[in-house]
VEXVEXDREN-595327 format. One record per residue (C-alpha): residue in three letters; x, y, z. Coordinates in steps of 0.05 Angstrom, whole numbers, plus 5000, padded with zeros to 4 digits. Example, Ala and Ser with C-alpha at 12.3 -4.5 7.8 and 13.67 -1.06 7.14 Angstrom:
2
ALA524649105156 SER527349795143 
***
This chain:
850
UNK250556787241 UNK248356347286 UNK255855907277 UNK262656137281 UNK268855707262 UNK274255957229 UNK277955577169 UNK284755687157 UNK288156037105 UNK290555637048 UNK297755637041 UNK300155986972 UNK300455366914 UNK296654926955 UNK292754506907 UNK293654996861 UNK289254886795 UNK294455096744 UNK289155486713 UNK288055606638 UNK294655276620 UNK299355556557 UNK294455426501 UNK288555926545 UNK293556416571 UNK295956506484 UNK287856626467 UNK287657166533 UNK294157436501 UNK291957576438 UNK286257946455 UNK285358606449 UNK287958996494 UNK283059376538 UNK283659936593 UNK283959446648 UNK289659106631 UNK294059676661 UNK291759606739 UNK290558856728 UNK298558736754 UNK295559216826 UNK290158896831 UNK292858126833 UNK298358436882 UNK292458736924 UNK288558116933 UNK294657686941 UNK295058017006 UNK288858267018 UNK282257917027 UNK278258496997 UNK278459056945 UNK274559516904 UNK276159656834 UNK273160286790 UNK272960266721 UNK269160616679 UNK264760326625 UNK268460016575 UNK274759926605 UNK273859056606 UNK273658956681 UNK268358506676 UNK271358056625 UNK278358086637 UNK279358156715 UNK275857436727 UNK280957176675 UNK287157486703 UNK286157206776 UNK285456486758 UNK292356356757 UNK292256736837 UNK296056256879 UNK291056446941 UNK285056106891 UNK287255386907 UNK281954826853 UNK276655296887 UNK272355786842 UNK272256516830 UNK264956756834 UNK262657326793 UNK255357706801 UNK252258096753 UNK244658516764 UNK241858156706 UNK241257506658 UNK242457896592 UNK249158116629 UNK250457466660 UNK250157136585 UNK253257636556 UNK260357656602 UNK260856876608 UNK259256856528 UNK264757346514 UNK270557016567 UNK269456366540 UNK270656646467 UNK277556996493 UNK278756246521 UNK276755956447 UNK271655536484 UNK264955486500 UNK259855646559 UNK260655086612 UNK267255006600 UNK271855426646 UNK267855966646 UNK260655796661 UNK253556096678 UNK248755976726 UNK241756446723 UNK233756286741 UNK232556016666 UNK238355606651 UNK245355416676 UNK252255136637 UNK257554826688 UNK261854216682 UNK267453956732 UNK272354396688 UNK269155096710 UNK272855486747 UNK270056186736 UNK262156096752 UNK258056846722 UNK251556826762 UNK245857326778 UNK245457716849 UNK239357376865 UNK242956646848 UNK248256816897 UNK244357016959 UNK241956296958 UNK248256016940 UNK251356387005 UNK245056137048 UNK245155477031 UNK253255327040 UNK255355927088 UNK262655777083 UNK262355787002 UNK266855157009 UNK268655156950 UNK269555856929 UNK275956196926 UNK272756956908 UNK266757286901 UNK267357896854 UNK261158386857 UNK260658726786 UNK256859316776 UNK256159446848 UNK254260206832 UNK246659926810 UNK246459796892 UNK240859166879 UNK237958926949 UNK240758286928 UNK248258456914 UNK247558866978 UNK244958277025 UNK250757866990 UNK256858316999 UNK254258347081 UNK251857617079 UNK259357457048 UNK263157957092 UNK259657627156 UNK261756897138 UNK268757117124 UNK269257477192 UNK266556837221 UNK267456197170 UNK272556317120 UNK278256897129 UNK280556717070 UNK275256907023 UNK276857446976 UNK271758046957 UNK272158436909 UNK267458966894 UNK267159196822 UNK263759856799 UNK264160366738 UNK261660956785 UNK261960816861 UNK263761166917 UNK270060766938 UNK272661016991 UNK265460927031 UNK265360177007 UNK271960037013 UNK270860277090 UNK265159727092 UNK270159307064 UNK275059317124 UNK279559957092 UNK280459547026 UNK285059786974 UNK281760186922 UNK285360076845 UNK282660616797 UNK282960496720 UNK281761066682 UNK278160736623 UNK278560906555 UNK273661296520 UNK272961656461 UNK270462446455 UNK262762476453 UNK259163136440 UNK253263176485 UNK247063686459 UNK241363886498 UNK233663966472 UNK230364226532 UNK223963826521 UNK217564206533 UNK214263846602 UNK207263926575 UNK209863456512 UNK208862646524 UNK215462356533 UNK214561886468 UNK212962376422 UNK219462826444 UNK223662206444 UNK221461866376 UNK223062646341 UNK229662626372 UNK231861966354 UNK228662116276 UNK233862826279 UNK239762376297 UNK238361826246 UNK238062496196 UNK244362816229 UNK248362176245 UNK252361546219 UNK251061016260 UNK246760566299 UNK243360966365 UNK241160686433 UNK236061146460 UNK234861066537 UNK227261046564 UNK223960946629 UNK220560286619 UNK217359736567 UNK210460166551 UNK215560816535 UNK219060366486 UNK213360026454 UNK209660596446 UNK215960996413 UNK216860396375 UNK209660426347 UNK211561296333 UNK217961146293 UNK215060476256 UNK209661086221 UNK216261436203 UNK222260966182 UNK219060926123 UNK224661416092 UNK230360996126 UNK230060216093 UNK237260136134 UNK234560196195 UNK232459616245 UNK228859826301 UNK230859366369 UNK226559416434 UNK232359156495 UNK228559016565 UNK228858406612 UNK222358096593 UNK224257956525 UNK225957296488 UNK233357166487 UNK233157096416 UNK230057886412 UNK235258146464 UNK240657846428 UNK238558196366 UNK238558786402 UNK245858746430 UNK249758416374 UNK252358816308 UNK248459046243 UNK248758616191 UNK253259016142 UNK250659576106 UNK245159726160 UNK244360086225 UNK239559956291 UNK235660396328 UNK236560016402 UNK230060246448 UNK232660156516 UNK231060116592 UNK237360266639 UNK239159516631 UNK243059776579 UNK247460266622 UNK252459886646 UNK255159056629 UNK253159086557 UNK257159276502 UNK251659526441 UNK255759366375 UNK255760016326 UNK252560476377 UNK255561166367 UNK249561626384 UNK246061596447 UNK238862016460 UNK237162006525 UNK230362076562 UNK234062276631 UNK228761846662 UNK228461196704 UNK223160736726 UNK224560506801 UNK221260046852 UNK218060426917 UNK215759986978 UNK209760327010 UNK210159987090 UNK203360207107 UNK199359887057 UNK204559267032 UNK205259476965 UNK210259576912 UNK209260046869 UNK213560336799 UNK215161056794 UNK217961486744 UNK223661906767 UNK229862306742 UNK235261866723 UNK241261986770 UNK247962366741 UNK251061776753 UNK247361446711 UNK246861956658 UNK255061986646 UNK254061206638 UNK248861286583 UNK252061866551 UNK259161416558 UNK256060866517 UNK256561276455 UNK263961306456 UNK265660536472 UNK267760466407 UNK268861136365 UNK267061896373 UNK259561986383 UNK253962496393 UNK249662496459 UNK241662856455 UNK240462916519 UNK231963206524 UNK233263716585 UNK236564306590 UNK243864286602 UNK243264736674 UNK239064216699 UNK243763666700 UNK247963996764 UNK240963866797 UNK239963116796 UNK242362616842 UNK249162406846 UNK247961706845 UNK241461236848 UNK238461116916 UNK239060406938 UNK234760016930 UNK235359707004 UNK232360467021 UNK225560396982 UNK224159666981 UNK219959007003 UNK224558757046 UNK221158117072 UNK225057647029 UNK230758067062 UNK228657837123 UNK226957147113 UNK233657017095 UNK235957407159 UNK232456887193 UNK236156417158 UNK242356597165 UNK241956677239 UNK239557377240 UNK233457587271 UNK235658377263 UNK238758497191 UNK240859087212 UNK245258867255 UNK248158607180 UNK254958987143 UNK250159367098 UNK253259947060 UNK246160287087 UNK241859997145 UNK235359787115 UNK229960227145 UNK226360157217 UNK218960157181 UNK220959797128 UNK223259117173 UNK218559307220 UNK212959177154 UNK216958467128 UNK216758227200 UNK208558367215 UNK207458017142 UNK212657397158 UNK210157327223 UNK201757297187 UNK205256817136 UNK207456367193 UNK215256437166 UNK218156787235 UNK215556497306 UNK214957157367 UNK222657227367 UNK224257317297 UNK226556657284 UNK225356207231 UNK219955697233 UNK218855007201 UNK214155497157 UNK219055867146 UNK223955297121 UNK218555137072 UNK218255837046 UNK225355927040 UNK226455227001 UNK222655586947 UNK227156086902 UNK220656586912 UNK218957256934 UNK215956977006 UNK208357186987 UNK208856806925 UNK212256116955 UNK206956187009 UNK201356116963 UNK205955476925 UNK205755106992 UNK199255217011 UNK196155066958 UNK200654366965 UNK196254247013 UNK189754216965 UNK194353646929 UNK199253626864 UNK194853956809 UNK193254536851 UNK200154626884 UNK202854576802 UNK197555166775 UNK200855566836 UNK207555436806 UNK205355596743 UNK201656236774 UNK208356436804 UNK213056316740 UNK208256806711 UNK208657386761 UNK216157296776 UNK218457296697 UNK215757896667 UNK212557916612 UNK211157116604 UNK204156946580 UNK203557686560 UNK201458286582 UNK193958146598 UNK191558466670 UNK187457836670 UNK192157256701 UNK187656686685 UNK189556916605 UNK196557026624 UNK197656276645 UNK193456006603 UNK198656256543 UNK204256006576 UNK202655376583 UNK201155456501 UNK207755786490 UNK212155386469 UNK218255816457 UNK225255586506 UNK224156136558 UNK217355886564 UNK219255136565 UNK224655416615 UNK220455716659 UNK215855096658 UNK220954626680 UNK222655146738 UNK215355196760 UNK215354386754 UNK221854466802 UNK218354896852 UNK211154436863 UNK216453886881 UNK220754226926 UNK213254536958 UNK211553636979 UNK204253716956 UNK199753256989 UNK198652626951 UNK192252656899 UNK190053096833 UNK184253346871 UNK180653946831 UNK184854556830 UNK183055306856 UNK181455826801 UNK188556206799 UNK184156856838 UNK183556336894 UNK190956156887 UNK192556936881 UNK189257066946 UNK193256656984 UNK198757086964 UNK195857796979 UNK190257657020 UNK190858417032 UNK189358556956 UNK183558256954 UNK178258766916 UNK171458966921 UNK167159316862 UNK165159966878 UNK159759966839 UNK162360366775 UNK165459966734 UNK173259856739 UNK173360206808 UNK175159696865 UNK177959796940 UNK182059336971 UNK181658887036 UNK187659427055 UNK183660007048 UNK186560346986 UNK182360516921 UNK185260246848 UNK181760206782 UNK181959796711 UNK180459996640 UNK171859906645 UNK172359566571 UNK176559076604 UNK172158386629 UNK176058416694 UNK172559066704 UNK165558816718 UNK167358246762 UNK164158296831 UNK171358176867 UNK179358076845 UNK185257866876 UNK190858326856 UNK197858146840 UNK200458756815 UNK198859576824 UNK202260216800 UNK200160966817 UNK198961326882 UNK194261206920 UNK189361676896 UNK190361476828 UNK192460696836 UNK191360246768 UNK191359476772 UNK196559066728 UNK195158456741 UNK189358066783 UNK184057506765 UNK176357396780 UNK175357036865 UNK168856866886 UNK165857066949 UNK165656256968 UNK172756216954 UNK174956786997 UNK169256597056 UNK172555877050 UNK179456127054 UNK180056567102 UNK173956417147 UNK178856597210 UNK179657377173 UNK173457447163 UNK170857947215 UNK163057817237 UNK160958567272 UNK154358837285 UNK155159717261 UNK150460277273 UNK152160877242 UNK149161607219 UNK145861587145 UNK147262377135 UNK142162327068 UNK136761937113 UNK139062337175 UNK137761787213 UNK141861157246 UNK142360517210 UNK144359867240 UNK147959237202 UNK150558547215 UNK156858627171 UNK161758007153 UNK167858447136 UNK175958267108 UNK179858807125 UNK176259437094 UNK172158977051 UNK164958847065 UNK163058227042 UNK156058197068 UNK150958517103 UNK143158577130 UNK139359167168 UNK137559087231 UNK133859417284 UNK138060047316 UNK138659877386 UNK135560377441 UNK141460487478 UNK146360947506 UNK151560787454 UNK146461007390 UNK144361597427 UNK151661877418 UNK152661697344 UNK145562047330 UNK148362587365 UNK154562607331 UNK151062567268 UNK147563137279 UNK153263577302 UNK156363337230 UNK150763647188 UNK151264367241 UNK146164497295 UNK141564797239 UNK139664217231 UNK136364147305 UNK128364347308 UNK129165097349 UNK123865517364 UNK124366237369 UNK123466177444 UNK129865667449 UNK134266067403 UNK132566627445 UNK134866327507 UNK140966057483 UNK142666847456 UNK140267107523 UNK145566657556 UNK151366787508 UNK149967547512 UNK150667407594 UNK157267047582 UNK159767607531 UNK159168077599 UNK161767647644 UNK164867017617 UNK165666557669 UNK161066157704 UNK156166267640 UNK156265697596 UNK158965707525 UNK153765607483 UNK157365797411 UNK157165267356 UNK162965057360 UNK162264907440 UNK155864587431 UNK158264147365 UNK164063877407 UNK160663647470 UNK154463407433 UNK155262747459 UNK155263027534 UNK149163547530 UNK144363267476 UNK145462517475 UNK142462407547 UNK136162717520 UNK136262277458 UNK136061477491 UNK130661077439 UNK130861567387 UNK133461377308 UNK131761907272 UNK133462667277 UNK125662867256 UNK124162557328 UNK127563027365 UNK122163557375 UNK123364317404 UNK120564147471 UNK126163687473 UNK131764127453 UNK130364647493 UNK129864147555 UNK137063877543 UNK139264547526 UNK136464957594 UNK139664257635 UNK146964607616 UNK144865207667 UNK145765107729 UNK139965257781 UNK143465837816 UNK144366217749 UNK136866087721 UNK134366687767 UNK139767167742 UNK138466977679 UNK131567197676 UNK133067807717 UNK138968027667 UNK136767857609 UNK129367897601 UNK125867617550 UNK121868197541 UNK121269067568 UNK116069327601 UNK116270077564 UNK111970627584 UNK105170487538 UNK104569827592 UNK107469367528 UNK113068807529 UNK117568877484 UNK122368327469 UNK128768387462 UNK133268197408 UNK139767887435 UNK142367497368 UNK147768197353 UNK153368357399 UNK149368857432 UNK142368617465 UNK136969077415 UNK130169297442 UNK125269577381 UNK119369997392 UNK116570537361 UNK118471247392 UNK110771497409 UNK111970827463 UNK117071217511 UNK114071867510 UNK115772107582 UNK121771637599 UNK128072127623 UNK131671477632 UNK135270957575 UNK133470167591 UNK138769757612 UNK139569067627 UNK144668627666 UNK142968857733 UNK143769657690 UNK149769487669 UNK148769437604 UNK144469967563 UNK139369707507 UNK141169927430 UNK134370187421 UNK132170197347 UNK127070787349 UNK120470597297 UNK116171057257 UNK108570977265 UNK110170467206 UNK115370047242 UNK120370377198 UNK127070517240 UNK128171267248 UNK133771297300 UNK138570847331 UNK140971087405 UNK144170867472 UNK142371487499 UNK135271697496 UNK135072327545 UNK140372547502 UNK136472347444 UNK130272747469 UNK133773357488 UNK138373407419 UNK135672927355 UNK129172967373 UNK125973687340 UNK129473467276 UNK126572747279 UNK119573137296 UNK120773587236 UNK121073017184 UNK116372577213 UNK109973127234 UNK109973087150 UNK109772417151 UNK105272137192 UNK101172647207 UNK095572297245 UNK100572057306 UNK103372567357 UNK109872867345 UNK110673297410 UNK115273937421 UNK117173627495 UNK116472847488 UNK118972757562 UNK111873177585 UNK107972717532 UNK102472147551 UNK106271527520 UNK101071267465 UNK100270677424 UNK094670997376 UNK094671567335 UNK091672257346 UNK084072317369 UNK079472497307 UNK079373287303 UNK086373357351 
***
């Protein structure tokens, strides 16, 4: 932080708020009692002379209900408030519903709730239940928490980016601000010795929970079997097996509606059963039917991501079936994009969902793997500071003071790439100046309770006047609260229904997106608005998509491929600006994204936009093209041919282009080919100073030997032999072009007065000529300067090999009368001597009557 002044320790009863009097402390009283309630007495001794703790409790045990409760009557708390965070709204609700009901009051009263789509406060609160997210703000925008006694950090296990960057943001103001903050960090399975470290060697108070026995049974799930289909026949054999409602555990919202859709076929044969989908984007109304109790004489079925792990108490749940899989967030730095991933839930996190079924009674756990594989998962979730976006990270940072957040109390540093990747984008948003520090941009951006990308695109488009800068809000309220306007991959549809639906999350979300247009100061005027693609863009300007040309396939301005369903309309528009993407990147599928025009993104980003003039090698024409090219990032928006220029720098990519189809390709004559064997066949004997002339040499300095040769040409059926062979013989030197023809002649001179050329395209250099030729030569050819003797292939009369020798006196004095034998039958019109070395060499057969 960029301030440090430290305030002084209230002194024990000093304006102490009395707390929740007689009548409140007789409603705690005669609660139930709950786990918790045994390590309660340690804990308020802890903290009263302590500034930090960590608690673990397991699931169950009432930590999150009763420990706010049982340290409002702390002296150390002063009139100030005791903050509590919790990873969600559904868990927000439910804790501050349920402490205000052990009070016999309502929400707002002492206990109250502040989350994105609703708060209930009054003067009399003295226990505030926010979300994460809520609190990071609250931290940023009063850094001393003036009024705040304690901030307690439930579920701290989950390891949210936000409750990490507020447990380091709130341990570096009360180093600095406010020594006299309490912390408490809260967790059903944590390690807590590591955080109590992080906490300044904090006191760690176990409770050990209460929970009843649950018998956990293992299917083993085939991996070749869809996921739904296993986990809809499960949860049918424990509503057969089982009394009871059952919460079944499943990666994400599709999972659950399609399992949903599998056991609505087959309820049929139980008329008890209710079957309740639990996720964040759902209504209030549906997740409250979800987590409250049957009504009597029937039994749920509760269809559940892992927001039902931990915080939530599922009334009548006594079997559990579990999916052992989780759906997690994972940054990709290089390309800017979040994408969702399916992994294996953590053990941690299975023991939680396997503890839910004993909250309340004995129950029965299906677990769909097999019971040796559970030793091989995880111990605990990774963090999420590990895998994700962290530019609103950042931007905060900058806030606060920091322009390194690593330099932060985080549990674990957040990544080198990973900041490096929030900074770059900041810094293109205009948010961080060359230092890292925040800019008047970035003050703008920050005012704005948005993911940075998304409040960028609210204040710009301020600048186009209110209406526009209110369709951006409306854009954003759509993105940021799943599953508002519906599920359509077309935005324009998805706001369109919100701003029809008229149900309270959507009138919620309204007023919020109302909120944020004001806060953005639009520029005075209802000028005509962007289409929400145009909007979009100025969001993710790097998502920006092309059409391929197949329907549904696009690429984006960042280089990576993704694809819609072709049915959909979306999938024959000419370019999109994408919101959302899931898969790798060789399989990537679009979410969410609506129709731009090529005027809107030439008038947007006209200083992007990348004019270039490109030659490059057609391989199918085999031939160089040129274009004037107006490109975004690897998006080419437009283009016209032009003529290839005749210079040095074309000569080298048609030479390149060549060497990528293979010097096949090139126009050799025999006389060329032979020449370039004739010098390998020199450097085979001798290496060095012969050139290599192998295809592979040749390919690689294409550019330096061929290119020269090929100034003003385009087209590879220009290049003719003559040419070739000219750039190929310039690679000789002079001094070696006399022993070349001197060592390796093109052609022999045998006895009959004929030249005979010879083949040097095997290992060994072959001469081939038909045996009546070296009648009378004792000695074997050699080339090289003699060094190296001539494989002669030995021919019949019909050019027929009969013998294949590197010795032909030996050849004459041993193989020869059996060769003569055979071949006298043969042929019998050619000579066949008894002493071939006496013999006239001939090249015609015998004289008529001889």
């Amino acid at each position: 932080m960029g301030r440090r002044r430290r305030q002084p320790a209230a002194e024990p009863g000093a304006g102490l708020h009395r707390g929740p009097g007689p009548a409140m402390r007789a409603c705690m009283s005669a609660a139930p009692a709950l786990p918790i309630d045994a390590v309660l007495g340690d804990l308020q001794a802890a903290l009263a002379t302590r500034p930090n703790a960590v608690l673990v409790a397991p699931p169950g045990a009432g930590k999150t209900t009763r420990v706010p409760l049982a340290l409002l009557d702390a002296p150390w708390r002063g009139d100030r408030r005791i903050i509590v965070l919790e990873p969600r709204r559904l868990a927000a609700r439910a804790a501050a519903e349920r402490m205000a009901e052990t009070l016999s009051e309502r929400v707002g009263e002492t206990v109250g709730l502040r989350v994105r789509l609703g708060s209930k406060l009054s003067a009399r609160t003295r226990i505030e239940i926010i979300t994460e997210g809520v609190f990071a703000r609250m931290i940023l925008d009063d850094p001393e928490l003036s009024d705040v006694a304690a901030v307690l950090f439930d579920e701290f296990h989950e390891r949210s980016l936000d409750a990490d960057l507020g447990l380091a943001l709130a341990l570096d103001a009360q180093a600095g601000l406010r020594e006299d903050l309490r912390l408490l960090a809260m967790s059903a399975t944590l390690d807590g010795a590591r955080v109590a470290r992080l906490m300044g060697d904090a006191p760690v108070i176990a409770s050990e929970g209460r929970a009843y026995p649950v018998e956990t049974r293992y299917l083993d799930r085939d991996p070749s079997r869809r996921i739904e289909e296993a986990m809809a026949e499960a949860i049918e054999r424990a509503l057969r097996a089982e009394p009871g409602s059952v919460l079944a555990f499943l990666p994400g919202q599709g999972e659950i509606r399609r399992v949903a859709t599998l056991l609505e076929e087959r309820l049929g044969a139980y008329p008890d059963v209710d079957l309740a989908p639990l996720y964040g984007a759902l209504d209030r109304a549906e997740q409250d039917r979800a987590v409250r109790p049957s009504k009597p004489g029937r039994r749920k079925v509760v269809l559940a991501t892992s927001i039902a792990e931990t915080s939530l108490t599922i009334e009548g749940v006594r079997v559990v079936v579990d999916s052992g899989l989780a759906r997690v967030p994972v940054y990709e730095p290089d390309l800017g994009l979040t994408r969702l991933v399916t992994v294996r839930a953590s053990r941690a996190s299975v023991d939680q969902r396997r503890g839910r079924a004993g909250r309340t009674q004995p129950g029965i756990c299906y677990r769909l793997w097999a019971e040796a594989a559970t030793g091989a998962l995880e111990p605990f979730a990774k963090p999420e500071i590990l895998s994700a976006d962290l530019a609103g990270l950042v931007l905060d940072g900058a806030a606060w003071g920091v322009t390194d957040p690593a330099t932060l109390p985080f549990l674990d540093p957040p990544p080198a790439p990973a900041l490096a990747e929030a900074k770059a984008l900041l810094s293109g948003l205009g948010a961080l100046d060359a230092d890292g520090r925040l800019t008047p941009e970035g003050r703008r951006l920050r005012a704005l309770p948005l993911p940075p990308r998304l409040a960028r695109m609210v204040v710009a488009a301020g600048a186009s006047g209110r209406a526009a800068c209110r369709d951006a809000a409306d854009l954003a309220a759509v993105l940021v609260e799943r599953g508002l306007g519906g599920e359509a991959v077309d935005l324009t549809e998805r706001v369109e229904r919100f701003r029809r639906d008229r149900s309270g999350r959507a009138e919620d979300m309204r007023r919020l997106a109302a909120g944020w247009a004001r806060a953005a100061e639009p520029a005075a005027g209802e000028d005509e608005t962007p289409a929400p693609g145009a909007l979009l863009a100025l969001a993710y300007p790097d998502r920006i998509a092309r059409a391929r040309g197949r329907p549904g396939e696009f690429v984006l301005a960042n280089g990576r491929g993704a694809a819609l369903e072709p049915g959909l309309a979306l999938a024959r528009e000419p370019f999109l600006a994408v919101a959302e993407i899931v898969g790798k990147a060789s399989a990537s599928r679009i979410l969410a994204a609506a129709p731009i025009t090529l005027e809107a993104i030439e008038a947007l980003f006209p200083d992007r936009i990348e004019a270039r003039t490109s030659v490059a090698f057609d391989a199918g024409a085999r031939a160089l093209r040129a274009r004037a090219q107006r490109r975004l990032g690897a998006l080419t928006l437009g283009e016209r041919v032009l003529p290839v220029p005749a210079d040095e720098d074309s000569a080298r990519l048609l030479a390149r282009g060549i060497a990528d189809l293979g010097l096949a390709a090139l126009p050799w004559s025999k006389a060329a080919a032979q020449w370039r064997e004739r010098v390998r066949f020199l450097r085979r004997a001798e290496g060095e100073p012969w050139p290599d002339l192998s295809d592979e040499a040749l390919g690689a300095t294409i550019e330096e030997w061929l290119a020269p040769h090929l100034v003003g040409l385009t087209r590879l059926d220009e290049i003719g032999p003559d040419r070739l062979s000219e750039a190929l013989q310039a690679l000789l030197p002079w001094n070696l072009r006399a022993r070349l023809e001197a060592e390796a002649p093109t052609h022999i001179e045998v006895p009959t007065g004929s030249r005979i050329p010879v083949d040097y395209g095997s290992e060994e250099p072959v001469l081939a000529v038909r045996v009546q030729e070296l009648f009378g030569l004792p000695i074997h050819p050699s080339i090289g300067g003699g060094r190296v003797p001539l494989v002669l292939h030995l021919l019949s009369p019909a050019q027929r090999p009969i013998q294949i020798t590197r010795d032909l006196p030996g050849f004459w004095r041993g193989s020869w009368a059996a060769v003569r034998a055979d071949m006298r039958g043969q042929y019998p019109k050619h000579p066949w001597p008894e002493d071939p070395l006496t013999a006239p060499p001939t090249r015609r057969a015998k004289p008529r009557g001889t």
